[in-house]
C-alpha positions in Angstrom: 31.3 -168.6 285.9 29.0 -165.8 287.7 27.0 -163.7 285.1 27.5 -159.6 286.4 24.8 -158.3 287.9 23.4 -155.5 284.4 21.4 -152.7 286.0 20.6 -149.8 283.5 23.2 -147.6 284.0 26.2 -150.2 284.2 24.7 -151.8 280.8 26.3 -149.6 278.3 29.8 -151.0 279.7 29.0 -154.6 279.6 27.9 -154.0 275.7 30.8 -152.4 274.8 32.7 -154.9 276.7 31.3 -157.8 274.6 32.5 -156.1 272.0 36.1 -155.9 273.5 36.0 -152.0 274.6 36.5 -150.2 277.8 34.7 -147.6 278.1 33.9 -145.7 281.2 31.3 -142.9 281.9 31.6 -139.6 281.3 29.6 -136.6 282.3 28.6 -134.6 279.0 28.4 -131.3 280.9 32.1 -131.2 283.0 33.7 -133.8 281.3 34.4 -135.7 284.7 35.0 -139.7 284.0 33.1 -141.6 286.1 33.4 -145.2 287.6 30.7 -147.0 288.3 28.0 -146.0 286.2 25.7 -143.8 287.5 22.9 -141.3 286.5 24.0 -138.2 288.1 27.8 -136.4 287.5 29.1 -136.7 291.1 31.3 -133.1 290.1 28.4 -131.3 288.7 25.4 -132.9 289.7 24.5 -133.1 285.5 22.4 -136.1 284.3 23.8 -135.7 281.2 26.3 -138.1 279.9 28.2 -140.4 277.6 31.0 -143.4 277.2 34.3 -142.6 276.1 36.9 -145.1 275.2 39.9 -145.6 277.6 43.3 -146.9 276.5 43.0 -150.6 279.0 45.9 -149.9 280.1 46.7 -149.5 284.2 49.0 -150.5 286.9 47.7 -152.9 289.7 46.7 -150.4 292.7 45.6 -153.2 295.2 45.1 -157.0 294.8 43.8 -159.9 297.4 44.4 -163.7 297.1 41.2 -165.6 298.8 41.7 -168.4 300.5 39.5 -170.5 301.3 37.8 -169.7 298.1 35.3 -166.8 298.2 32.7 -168.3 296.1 32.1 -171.7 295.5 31.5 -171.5 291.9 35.4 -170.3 292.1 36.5 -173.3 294.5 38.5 -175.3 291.6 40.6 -172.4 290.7 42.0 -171.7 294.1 43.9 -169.6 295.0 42.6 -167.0 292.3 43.6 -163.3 292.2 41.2 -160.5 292.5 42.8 -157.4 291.3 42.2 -153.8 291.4 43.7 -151.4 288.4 44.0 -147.7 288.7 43.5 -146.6 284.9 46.7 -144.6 283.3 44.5 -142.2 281.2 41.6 -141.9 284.1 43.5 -142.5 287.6 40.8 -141.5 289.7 39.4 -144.9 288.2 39.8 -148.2 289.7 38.4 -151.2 288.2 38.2 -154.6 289.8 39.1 -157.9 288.0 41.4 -161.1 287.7 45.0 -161.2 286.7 45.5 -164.0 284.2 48.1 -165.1 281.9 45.9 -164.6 278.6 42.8 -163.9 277.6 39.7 -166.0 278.7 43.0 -168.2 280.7 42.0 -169.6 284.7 41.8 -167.6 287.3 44.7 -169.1 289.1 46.9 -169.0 285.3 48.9 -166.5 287.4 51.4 -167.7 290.0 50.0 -164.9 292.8 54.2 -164.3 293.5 54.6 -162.6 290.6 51.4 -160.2 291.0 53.0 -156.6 292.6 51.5 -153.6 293.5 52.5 -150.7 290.8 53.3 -153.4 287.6 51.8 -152.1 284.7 48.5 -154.3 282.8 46.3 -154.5 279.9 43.0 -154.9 279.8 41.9 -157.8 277.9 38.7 -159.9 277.1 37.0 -163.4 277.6 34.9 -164.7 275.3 32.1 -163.7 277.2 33.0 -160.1 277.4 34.6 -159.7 281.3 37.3 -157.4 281.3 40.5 -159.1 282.6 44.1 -158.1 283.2 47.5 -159.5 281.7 51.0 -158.1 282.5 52.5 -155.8 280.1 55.8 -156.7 278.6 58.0 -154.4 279.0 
């Protein structure tokens, strides 16, 4: 697997991932969630700010099923899934990620027919700490 890419204002969401929370970015001065991190409110211009807790739960907003395989790290689990969830307490956020059947499962451990646009997910988490995507049961 690919190791993210941790720049100082993302790293606060990768700890709080490895400890199985999603948290997104916040400006301390509007209020204005904000994804990705970055130092300056995009609403307000503010450089103040903090992580708040979001629910993980979403409905897929776009998704794309690579083939040949984008990356070959990725080859053995083609064709993979690469998701994109529009949060249900924060819709203006969209967060990319995989589709699988459980926690820490394959990347291809969902059948990309039964992926829509609109079903509801949950966030879940590898071992690692990647947030991932499962289908809500209804």
């Amino acid at each position: 697997m690919l190791d993210p890419v941790i720049d100082s204002d993302g790293a606060p969401f990768w700890g709080y991932a490895r400890q199985g929370e999603l948290r997104v970015q916040a400006c301390a001065d509007c209020g204005e969630l904000r994804f990705p991190p970055r130092p300056c409110c995009p609403h307000c211009q503010s450089f103040a700010g903090d992580w708040r807790k979001v629910a993980g739960h979403g409905r897929i907003w776009s998704y794309v099923v690579p083939h040949p395989p984008l990356l070959p790290d990725y080859a053995d689990q083609a064709p993979y899934n690469v998701i994109v969830v529009e949060l249900t307490d924060a819709p203006r956020i969209r967060l990319v990620g995989n589709l699988v059947a459980e926690a820490g499962a394959r990347l291809d451990s969902v059948p990309a027919g039964r992926i829509r646009i609109g079903a509801k997910v949950q966030v879940v988490f590898d071992g690692e700490g990647l947030p991932q995507w499962v289908l809500e049961r209804s």
